[in-house]
BALOBA-1460 file (C-alpha; in Angstrom, 3 decimals):
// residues 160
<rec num="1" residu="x" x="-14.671" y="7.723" z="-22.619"/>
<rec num="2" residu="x" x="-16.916" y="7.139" z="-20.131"/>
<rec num="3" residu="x" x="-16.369" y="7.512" z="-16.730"/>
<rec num="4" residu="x" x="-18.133" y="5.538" z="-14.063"/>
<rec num="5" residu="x" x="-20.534" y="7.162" z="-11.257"/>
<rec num="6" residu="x" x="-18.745" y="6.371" z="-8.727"/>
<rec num="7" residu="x" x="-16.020" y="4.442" z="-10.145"/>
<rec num="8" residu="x" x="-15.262" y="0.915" z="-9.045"/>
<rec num="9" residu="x" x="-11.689" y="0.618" z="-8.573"/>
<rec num="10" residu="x" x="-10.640" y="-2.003" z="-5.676"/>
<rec num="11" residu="x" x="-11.417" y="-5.094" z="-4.844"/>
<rec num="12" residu="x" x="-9.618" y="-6.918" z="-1.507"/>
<rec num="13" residu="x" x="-10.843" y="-9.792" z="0.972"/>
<rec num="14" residu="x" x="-10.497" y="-9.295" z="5.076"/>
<rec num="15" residu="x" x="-6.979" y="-10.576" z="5.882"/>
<rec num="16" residu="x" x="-6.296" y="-13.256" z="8.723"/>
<rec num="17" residu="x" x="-3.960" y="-10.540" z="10.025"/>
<rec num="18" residu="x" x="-7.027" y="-8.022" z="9.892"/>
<rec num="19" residu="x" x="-9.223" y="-9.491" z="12.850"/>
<rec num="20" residu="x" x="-8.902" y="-8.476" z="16.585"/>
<rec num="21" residu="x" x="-9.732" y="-9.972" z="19.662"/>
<rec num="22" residu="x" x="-13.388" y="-8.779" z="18.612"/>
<rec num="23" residu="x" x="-13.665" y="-11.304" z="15.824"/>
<rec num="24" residu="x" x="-13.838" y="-8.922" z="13.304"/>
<rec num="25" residu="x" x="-11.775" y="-6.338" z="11.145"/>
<rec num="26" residu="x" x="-9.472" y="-4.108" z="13.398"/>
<rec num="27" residu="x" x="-10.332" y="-0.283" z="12.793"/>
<rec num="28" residu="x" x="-6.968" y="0.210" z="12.196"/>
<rec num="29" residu="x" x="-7.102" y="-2.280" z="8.831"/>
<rec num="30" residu="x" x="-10.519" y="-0.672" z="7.967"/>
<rec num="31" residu="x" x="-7.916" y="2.716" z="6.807"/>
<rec num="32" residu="x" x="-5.202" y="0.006" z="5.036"/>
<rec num="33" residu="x" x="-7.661" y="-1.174" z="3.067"/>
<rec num="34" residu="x" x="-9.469" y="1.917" z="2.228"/>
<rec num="35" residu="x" x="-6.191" y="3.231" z="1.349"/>
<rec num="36" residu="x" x="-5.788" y="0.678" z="-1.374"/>
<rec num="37" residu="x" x="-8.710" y="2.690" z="-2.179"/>
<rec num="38" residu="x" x="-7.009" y="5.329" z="-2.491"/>
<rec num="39" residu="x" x="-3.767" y="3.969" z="-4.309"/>
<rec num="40" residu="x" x="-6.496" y="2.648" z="-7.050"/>
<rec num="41" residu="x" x="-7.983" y="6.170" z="-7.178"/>
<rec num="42" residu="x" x="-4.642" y="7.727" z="-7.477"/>
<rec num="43" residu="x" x="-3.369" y="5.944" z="-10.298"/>
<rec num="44" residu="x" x="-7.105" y="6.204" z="-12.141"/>
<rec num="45" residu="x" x="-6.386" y="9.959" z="-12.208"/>
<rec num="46" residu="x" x="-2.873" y="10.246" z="-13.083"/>
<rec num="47" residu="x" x="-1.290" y="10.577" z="-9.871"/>
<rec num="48" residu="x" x="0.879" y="7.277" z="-9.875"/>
<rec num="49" residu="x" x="4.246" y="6.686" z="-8.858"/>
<rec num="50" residu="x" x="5.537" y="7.557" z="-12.562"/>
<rec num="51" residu="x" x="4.321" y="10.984" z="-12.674"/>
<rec num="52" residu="x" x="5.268" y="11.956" z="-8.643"/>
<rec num="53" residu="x" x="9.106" y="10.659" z="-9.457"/>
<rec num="54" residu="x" x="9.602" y="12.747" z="-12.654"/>
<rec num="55" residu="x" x="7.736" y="15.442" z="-11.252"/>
<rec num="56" residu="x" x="8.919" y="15.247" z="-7.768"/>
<rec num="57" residu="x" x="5.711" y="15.690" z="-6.229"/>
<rec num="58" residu="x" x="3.492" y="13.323" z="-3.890"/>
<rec num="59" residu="x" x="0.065" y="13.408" z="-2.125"/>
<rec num="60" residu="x" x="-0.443" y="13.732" z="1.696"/>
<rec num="61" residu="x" x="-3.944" y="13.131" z="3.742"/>
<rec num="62" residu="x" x="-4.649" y="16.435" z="5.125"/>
<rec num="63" residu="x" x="-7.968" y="15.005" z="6.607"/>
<rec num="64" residu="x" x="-10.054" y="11.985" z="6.805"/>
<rec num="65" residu="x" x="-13.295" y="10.705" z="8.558"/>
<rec num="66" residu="x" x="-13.834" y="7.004" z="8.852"/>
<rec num="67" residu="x" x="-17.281" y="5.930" z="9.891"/>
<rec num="68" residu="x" x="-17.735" y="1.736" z="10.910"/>
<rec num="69" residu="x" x="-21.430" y="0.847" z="10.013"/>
<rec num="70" residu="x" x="-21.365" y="-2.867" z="9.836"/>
<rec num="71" residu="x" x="-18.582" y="-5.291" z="11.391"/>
<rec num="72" residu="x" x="-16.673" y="-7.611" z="8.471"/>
<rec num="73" residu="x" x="-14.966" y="-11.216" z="9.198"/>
<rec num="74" residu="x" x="-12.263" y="-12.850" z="8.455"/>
<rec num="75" residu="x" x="-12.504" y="-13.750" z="4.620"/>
<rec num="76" residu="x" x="-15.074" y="-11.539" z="3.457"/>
<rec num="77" residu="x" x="-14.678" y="-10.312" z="0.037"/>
<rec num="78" residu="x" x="-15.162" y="-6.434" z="-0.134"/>
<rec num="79" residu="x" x="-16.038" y="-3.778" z="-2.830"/>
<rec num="80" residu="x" x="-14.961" y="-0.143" z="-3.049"/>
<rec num="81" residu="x" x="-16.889" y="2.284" z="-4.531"/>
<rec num="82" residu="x" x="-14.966" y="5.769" z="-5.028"/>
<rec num="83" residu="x" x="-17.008" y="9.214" z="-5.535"/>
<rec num="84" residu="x" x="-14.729" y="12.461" z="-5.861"/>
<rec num="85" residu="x" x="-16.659" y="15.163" z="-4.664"/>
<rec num="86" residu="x" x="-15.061" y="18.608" z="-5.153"/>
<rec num="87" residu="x" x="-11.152" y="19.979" z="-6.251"/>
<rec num="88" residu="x" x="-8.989" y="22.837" z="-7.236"/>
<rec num="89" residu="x" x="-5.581" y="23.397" z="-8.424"/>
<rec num="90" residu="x" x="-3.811" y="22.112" z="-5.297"/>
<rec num="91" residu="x" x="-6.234" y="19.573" z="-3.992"/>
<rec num="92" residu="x" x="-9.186" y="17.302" z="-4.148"/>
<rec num="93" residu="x" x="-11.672" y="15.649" z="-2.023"/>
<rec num="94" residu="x" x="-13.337" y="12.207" z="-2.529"/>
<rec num="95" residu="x" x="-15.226" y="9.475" z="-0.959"/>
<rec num="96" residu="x" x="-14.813" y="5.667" z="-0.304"/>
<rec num="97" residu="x" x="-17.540" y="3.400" z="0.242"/>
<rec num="98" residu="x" x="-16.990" y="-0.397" z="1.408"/>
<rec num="99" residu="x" x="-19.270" y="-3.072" z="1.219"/>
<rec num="100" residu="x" x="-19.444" y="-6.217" z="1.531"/>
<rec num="101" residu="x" x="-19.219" y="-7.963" z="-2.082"/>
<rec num="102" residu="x" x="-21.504" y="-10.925" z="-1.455"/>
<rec num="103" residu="x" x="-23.868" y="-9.508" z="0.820"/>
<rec num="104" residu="x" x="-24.193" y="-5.917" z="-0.724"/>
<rec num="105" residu="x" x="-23.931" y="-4.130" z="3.141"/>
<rec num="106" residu="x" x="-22.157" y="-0.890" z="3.542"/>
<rec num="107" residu="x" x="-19.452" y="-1.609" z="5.951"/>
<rec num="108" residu="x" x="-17.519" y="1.609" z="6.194"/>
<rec num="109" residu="x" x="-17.263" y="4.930" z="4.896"/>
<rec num="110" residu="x" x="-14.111" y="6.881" z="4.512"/>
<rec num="111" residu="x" x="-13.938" y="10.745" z="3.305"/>
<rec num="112" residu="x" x="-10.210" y="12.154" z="2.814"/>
<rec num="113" residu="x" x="-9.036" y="15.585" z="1.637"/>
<rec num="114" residu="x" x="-5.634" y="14.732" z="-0.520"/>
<rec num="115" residu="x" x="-2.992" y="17.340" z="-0.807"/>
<rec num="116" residu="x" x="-0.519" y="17.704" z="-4.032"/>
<rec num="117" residu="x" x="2.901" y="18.494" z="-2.258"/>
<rec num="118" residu="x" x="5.496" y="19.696" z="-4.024"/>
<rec num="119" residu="x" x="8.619" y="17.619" z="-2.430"/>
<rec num="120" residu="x" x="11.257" y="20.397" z="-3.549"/>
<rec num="121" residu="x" x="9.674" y="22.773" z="-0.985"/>
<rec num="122" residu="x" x="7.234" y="20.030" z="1.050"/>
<rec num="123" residu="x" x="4.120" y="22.776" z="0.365"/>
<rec num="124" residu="x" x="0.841" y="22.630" z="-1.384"/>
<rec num="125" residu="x" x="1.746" y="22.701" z="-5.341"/>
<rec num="126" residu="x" x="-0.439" y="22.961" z="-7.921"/>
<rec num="127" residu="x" x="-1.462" y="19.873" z="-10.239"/>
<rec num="128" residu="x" x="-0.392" y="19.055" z="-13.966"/>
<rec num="129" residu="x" x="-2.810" y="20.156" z="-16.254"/>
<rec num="130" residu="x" x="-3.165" y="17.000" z="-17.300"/>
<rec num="131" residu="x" x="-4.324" y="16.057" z="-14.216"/>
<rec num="132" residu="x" x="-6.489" y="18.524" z="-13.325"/>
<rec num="133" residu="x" x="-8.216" y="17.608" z="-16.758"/>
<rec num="134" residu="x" x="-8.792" y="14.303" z="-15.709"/>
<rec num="135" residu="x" x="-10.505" y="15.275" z="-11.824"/>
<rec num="136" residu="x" x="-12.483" y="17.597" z="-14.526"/>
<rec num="137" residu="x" x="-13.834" y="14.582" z="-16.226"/>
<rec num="138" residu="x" x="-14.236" y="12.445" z="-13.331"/>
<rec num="139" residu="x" x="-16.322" y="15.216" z="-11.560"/>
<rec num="140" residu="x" x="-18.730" y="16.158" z="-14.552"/>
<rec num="141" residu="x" x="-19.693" y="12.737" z="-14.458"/>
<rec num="142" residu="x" x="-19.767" y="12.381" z="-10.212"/>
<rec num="143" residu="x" x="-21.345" y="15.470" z="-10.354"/>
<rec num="144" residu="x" x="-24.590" y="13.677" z="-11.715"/>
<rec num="145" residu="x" x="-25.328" y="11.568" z="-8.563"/>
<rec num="146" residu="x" x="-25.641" y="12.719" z="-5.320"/>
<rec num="147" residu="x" x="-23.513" y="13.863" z="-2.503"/>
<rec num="148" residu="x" x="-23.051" y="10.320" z="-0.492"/>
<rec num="149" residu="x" x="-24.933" y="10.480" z="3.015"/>
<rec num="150" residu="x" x="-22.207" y="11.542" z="5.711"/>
<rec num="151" residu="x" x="-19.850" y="13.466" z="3.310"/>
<rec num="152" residu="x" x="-18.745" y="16.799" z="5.160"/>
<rec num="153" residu="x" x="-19.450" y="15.158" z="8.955"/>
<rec num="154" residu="x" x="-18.369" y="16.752" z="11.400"/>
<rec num="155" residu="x" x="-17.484" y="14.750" z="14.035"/>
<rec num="156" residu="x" x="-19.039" y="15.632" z="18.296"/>
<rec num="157" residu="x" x="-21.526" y="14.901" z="20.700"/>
<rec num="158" residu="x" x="-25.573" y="15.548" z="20.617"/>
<rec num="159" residu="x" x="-25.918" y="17.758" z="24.036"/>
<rec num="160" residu="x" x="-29.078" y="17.747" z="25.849"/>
């Protein structure tokens, strides 16, 4: 099988409920909808809600950046791209991009480190095999294209 680089997972449109007093997308709705992202991503590699009930695990944010490049409007359709970027046993790290479906603008970035929590002791537990097989895949083929401009930021001020 052959696996997209980066995969195209989500698809979503900028809500009503979305837009501030700005007239555009509330930065808060910018992290709902790239955590649709996410849910998409999840499931692509195995981690749905299936395998976390029978194996009484789950996945927590341990840390994200969100960077707004362009503002979106009420109604705009939107396209996620999703690059994963590095993992081990225990976790993985990956990369959203939104644009803007019609257009083609990047909108937003978003850049999360996902934890696999074991629930029985709410600690970092290693992934199924299975799993980790599938990031495998998924990075051999990500690892082909490059590292997305602002992966790794690190958020502060220029001093003069």
């Amino acid at each position: 099988m052959t696996i997209p680089a980066p995969l195209s997972l989500h698809t979503d449109t900028v809500r009503p409920e979305w837009i501030d007093y700005n007239g555009h997308m509330n930065v808060a709705y910018y992290v709902l909808a790239f955590d649709f992202a996410t849910d998409a991503f999840l499931d692509y590699i195995g981690l749905d809600h299936d395998y976390k009930a029978k194996a009484n695990v789950t996945t927590f944010v341990g840390d994200m950046n969100v960077t707004y490049i362009r503002e979106v409007v009420e109604g705009a359709p939107l396209r996620f791209t999703t690059q994963l970027l590095e993992f081990d046993a225990k976790k993985f790290r990956y990369f959203h991009s939104m644009y803007h479906a019609e257009d083609g603008f990047l909108a937003a970035t978003n850049e999360l480190l996902s934890l696999h929590i074991d629930l029985a002791t709410r600690r970092v537990g290693a992934m199924a095999p299975e799993i980790l097989d599938r990031l495998q895949a998924i990075q051999d083929s990500h690892g082909t294209i490059a590292v997305p401009d602002g992966a790794g930021r690190v958020l502060g001020m220029r001093r003069k």
